[in-house]
C-alpha positions in Angstrom: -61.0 -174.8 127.0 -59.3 -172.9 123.8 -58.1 -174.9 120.7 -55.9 -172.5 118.8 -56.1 -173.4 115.1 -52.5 -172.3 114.0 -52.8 -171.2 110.2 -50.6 -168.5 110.3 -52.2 -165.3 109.3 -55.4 -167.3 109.4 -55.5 -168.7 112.6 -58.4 -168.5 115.2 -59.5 -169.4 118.6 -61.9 -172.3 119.0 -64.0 -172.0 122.4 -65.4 -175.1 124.0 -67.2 -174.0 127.1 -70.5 -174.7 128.3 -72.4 -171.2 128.2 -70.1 -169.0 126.3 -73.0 -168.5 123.6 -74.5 -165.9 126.4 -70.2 -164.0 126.5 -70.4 -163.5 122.9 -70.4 -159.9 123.1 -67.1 -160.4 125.4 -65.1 -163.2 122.9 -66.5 -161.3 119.6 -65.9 -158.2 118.2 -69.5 -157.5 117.7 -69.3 -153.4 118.0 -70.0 -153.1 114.4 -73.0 -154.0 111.9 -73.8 -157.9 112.0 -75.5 -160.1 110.2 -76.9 -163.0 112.5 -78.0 -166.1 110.4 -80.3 -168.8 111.9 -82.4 -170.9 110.8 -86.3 -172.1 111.6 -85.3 -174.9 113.4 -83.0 -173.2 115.9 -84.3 -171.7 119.6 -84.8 -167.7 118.7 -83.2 -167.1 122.2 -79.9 -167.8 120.5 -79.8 -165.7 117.8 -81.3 -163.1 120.1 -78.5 -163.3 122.8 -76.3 -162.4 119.8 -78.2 -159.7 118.6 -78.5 -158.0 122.0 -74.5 -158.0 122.7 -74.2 -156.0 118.8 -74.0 -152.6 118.1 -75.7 -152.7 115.0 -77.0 -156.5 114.4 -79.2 -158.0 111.4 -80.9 -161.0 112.1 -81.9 -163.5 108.8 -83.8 -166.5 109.9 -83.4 -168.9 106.9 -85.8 -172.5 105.9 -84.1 -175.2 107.6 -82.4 -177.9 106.0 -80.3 -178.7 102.9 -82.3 -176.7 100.8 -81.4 -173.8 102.1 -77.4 -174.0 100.6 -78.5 -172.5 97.4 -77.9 -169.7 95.2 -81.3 -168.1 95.8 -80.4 -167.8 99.6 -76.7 -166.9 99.5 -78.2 -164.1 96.9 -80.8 -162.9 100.2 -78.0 -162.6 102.4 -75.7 -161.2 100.2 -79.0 -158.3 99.2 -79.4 -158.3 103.3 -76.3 -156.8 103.7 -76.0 -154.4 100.4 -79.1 -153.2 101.5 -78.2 -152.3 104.9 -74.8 -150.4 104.2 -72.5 -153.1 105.3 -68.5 -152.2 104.9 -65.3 -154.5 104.6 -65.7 -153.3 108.1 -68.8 -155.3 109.9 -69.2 -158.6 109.6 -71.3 -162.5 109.6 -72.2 -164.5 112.3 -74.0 -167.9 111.9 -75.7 -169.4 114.4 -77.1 -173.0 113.8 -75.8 -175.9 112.2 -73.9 -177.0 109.4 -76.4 -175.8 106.8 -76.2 -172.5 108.2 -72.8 -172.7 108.9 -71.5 -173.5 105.2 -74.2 -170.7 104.0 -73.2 -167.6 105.7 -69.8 -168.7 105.5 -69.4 -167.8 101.7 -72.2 -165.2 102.2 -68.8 -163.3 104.6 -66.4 -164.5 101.8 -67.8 -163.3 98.8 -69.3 -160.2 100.2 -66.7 -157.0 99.6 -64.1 -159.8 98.2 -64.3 -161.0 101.9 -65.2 -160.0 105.7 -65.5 -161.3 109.1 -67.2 -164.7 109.8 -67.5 -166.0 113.5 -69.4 -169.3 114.1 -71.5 -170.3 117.1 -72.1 -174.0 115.9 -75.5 -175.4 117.8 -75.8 -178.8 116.4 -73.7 -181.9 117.9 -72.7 -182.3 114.0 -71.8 -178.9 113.6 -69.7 -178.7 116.7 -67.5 -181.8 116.1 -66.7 -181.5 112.6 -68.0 -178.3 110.1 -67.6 -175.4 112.5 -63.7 -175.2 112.4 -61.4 -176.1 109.3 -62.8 -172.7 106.5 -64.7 -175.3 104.2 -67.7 -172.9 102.7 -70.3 -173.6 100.3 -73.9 -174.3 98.9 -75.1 -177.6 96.8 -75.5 -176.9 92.9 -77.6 -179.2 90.5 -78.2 -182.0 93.9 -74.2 -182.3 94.0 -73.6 -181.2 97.8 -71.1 -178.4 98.3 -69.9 -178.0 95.3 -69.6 -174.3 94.7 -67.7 -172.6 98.0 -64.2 -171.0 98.9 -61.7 -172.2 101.7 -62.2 -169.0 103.8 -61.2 -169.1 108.1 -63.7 -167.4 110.6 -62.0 -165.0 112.8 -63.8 -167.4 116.2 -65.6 -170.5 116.8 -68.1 -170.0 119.9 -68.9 -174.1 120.9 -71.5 -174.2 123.9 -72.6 -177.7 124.6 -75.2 -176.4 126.5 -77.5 -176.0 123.0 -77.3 -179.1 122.6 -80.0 -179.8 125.4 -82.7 -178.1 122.9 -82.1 -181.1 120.3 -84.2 -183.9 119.6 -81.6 -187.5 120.2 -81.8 -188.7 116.7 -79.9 -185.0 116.0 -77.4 -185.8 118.8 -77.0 -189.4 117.5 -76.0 -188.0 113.9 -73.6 -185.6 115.7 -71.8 -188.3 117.0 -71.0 -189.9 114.1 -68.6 -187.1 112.8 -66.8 -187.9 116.2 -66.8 -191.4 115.9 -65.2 -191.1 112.7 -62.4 -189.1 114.3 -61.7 -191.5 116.5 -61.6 -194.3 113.8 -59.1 -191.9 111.4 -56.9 -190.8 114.2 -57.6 -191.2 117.8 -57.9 -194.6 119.0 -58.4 -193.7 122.9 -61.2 -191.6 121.3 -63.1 -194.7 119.8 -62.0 -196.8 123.0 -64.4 -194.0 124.5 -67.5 -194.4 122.7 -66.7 -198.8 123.2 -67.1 -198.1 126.8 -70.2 -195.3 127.2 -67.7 -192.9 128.5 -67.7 -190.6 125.5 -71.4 -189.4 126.0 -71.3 -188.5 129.7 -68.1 -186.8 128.9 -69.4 -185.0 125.7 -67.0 -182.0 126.3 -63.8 -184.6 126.4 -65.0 -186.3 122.8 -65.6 -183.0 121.4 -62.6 -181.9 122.3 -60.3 -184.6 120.9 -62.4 -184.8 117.5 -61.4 -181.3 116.9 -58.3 -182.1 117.8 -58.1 -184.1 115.1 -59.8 -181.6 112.4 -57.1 -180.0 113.8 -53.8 -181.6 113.1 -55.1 -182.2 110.0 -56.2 -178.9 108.7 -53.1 -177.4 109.4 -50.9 -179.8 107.6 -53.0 -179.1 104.2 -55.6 -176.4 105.2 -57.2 -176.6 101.4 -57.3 -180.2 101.4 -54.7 -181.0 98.7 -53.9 -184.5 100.3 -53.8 -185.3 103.9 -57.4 -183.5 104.5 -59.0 -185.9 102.3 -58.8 -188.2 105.5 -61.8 -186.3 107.1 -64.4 -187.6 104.4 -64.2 -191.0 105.7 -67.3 -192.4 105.5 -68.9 -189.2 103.3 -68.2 -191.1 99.7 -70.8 -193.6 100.3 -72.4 -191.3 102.4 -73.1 -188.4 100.2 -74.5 -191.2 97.9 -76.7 -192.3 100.3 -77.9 -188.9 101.8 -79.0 -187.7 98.3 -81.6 -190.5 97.8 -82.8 -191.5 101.4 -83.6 -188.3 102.7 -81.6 -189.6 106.1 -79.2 -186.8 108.2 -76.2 -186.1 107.5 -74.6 -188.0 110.2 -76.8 -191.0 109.7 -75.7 -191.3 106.1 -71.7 -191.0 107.4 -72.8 -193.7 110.0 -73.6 -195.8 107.0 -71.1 -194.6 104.6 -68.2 -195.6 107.6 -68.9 -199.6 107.6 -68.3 -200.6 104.1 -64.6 -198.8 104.2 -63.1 -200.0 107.2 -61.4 -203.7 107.4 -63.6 -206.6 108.9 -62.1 -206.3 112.1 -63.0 -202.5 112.7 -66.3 -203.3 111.3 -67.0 -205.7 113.8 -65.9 -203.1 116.7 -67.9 -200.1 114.8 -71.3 -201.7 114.6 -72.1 -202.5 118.1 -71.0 -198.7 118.9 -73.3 -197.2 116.0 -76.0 -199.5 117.3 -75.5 -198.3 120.6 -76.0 -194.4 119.6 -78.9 -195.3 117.8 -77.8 -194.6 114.5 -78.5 -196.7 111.8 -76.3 -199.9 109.8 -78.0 -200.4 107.0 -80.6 -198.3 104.8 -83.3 -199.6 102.2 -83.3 -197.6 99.0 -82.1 -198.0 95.5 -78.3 -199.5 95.4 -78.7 -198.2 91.8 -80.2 -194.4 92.7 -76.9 -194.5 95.6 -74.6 -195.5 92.9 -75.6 -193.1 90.6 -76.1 -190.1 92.8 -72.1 -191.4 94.3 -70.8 -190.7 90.4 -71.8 -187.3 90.7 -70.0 -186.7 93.6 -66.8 -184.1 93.5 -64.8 -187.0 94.3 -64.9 -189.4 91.4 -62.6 -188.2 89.0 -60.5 -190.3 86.1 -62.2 -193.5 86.1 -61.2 -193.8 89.9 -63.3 -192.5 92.9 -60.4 -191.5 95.8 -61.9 -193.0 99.0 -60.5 -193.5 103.0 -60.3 -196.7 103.8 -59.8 -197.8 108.0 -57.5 -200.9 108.1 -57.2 -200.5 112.1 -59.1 -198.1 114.8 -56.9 -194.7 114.7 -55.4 -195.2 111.5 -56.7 -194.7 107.8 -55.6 -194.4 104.1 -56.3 -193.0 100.8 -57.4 -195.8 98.3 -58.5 -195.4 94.6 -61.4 -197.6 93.8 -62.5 -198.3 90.8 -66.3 -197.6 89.7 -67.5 -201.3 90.0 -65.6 -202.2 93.2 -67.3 -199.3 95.0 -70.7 -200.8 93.7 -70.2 -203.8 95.5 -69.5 -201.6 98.7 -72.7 -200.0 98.6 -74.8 -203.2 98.8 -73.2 -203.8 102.2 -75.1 -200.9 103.7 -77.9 -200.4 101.3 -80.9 -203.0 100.8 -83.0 -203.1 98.0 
């Protein structure tokens, strides 16, 4: 299927189909110099099959992981492409996960004030949440993605079938970014993952999650309100991730159960133990809670958090410091 993402001048086409990573020279406009960015931990054959379908293409293997959102790499790829003559013309094509998705990203934004980005997200993770919505960025002083640029690709690529390469705790932390759709927005979605049916009908929950990236993005595409919604479970979450050295969708998975109402909790956990991810974390309430100040989200005395009162519906709270202390210790054992 095709999910338009209807942003006016910036809108794109979104591409769920299993295989389209081996049409990308028929849905991209690769006839051009491209820079192809991967990282170590993704198959070669898929940054490859890119290459072979471009007229001129650049391939940048990258470290994998968080490290690699940093000024020292977005400086390589930005010298990668001075280097080889690249014009407002050609363009960036990341093909990975997140990390290498939010990387090239504002590599192709910055670069000549600005060219082409497509995406071939090859993560669960990636493909239910980051790939589509413009967020760009790298992580500055440990703060996660705080320097970046609201910029659109021109195409999303989303082939399920590289998800067969990854190991399950990486599909596991995928489907915590869909499970939190479901929560926020789409109740049949969640009634999916209560029954099993959502992972033997992966492209179905996929589907709907962006569905709901979506509607959102489109109502407030540089999140100046209503986008806020999507980092439900990510205040707690970021906190966590920067300590425990747990994936990103694991440290959503965590960050989800302290925010939602005792009745959702009780319908959430069973799910999240089902998928294998985890419910609670041992580490340093303290180190959590300090790491969560930093965070671009606590501002004014108050720390803007999204709160699940009942499955499919959310809302914007303000919490103050000490009250979202006392969340953290419901996840997070000393």
């Amino acid at each position: 299927m095709t999910l338009r993402m209807e942003l006016g001048e910036n809108g794109y086409d979104v591409v769920i189909e299993p295989g389209c990573l081996q049409k990308a020279g028929e849905l991209l406009a690769l006839d051009r110099k491209v820079l192809i960015v991967t990282d170590e931990g993704v198959p070669a054959t898929y940054a490859k099959t890119v290459a072979a379908a471009c007229k001129e293409p650049t391939v940048v293997t990258v470290e994998q992981g968080e490290s690699s959102k940093s000024f020292p790499v977005l400086e390589r790829l930005l010298s990668k492409m001075l280097a080889g003559g690249f014009t407002r013309s050609d363009c960036v094509c990341a093909v990975g996960g997140g990390v290498v998705g939010d990387l090239s990203a504002l590599a192709a934004a910055l670069y000549m004030r600005g060219i082409d980005f497509y995406n071939i997200p090859t993560t669960l993770l990636s493909q239910a949440d980051s790939s589509i919505g413009g967020k760009t960025g790298i992580d500055l002083d440990g703060v996660k993605n705080i320097v970046g640029v609201f910029r659109q690709p021109k195409k999303v690529l989303i082939d399920p079938d590289t998800l067969s390469t990854l190991p399950p705790r990486q599909i596991a932390a995928g489907h915590a970014e869909i499970v939190k759709a479901g929560l926020i927005a789409d109740a049949t979605l969640f009634s999916l993952y209560e029954s099993g049916d959502a992972e033997c009908d992966l492209v179905t929950a996929l589907s709907r999650a962006l569905a709901v990236k979506k509607s959102v993005v489109k109502q407030d595409e540089k999140e100046s309100g209503l986008r806020r919604i999507l980092n439900f479970g990510h205040t707690v979450g970021h906190g966590i991730e920067s300590v425990s050295g747990l994936l990103h969708g694991e440290c959503v998975s965590l960050g989800m159960i302290p925010m939602c109402a005792p009745a959702v909790r009780e319908r959430l956990i069973p799910v999240l133990q089902r998928l294998g991810l985890p419910t609670f974390v041992t580490a340093d309430p303290e180190k959590v809670y300090a790491a969560l100040l930093h965070d671009k989200k606590a501002a004014g005395g108050k720390i803007t958090a999204i709160f699940v009162e009942t499955v499919g519906a959310c809302k914007q709270i303000s919490l103050s410091p000490e009250a979202l202390r006392e969340k953290i210790e419901t996840v997070v054992k000393a």
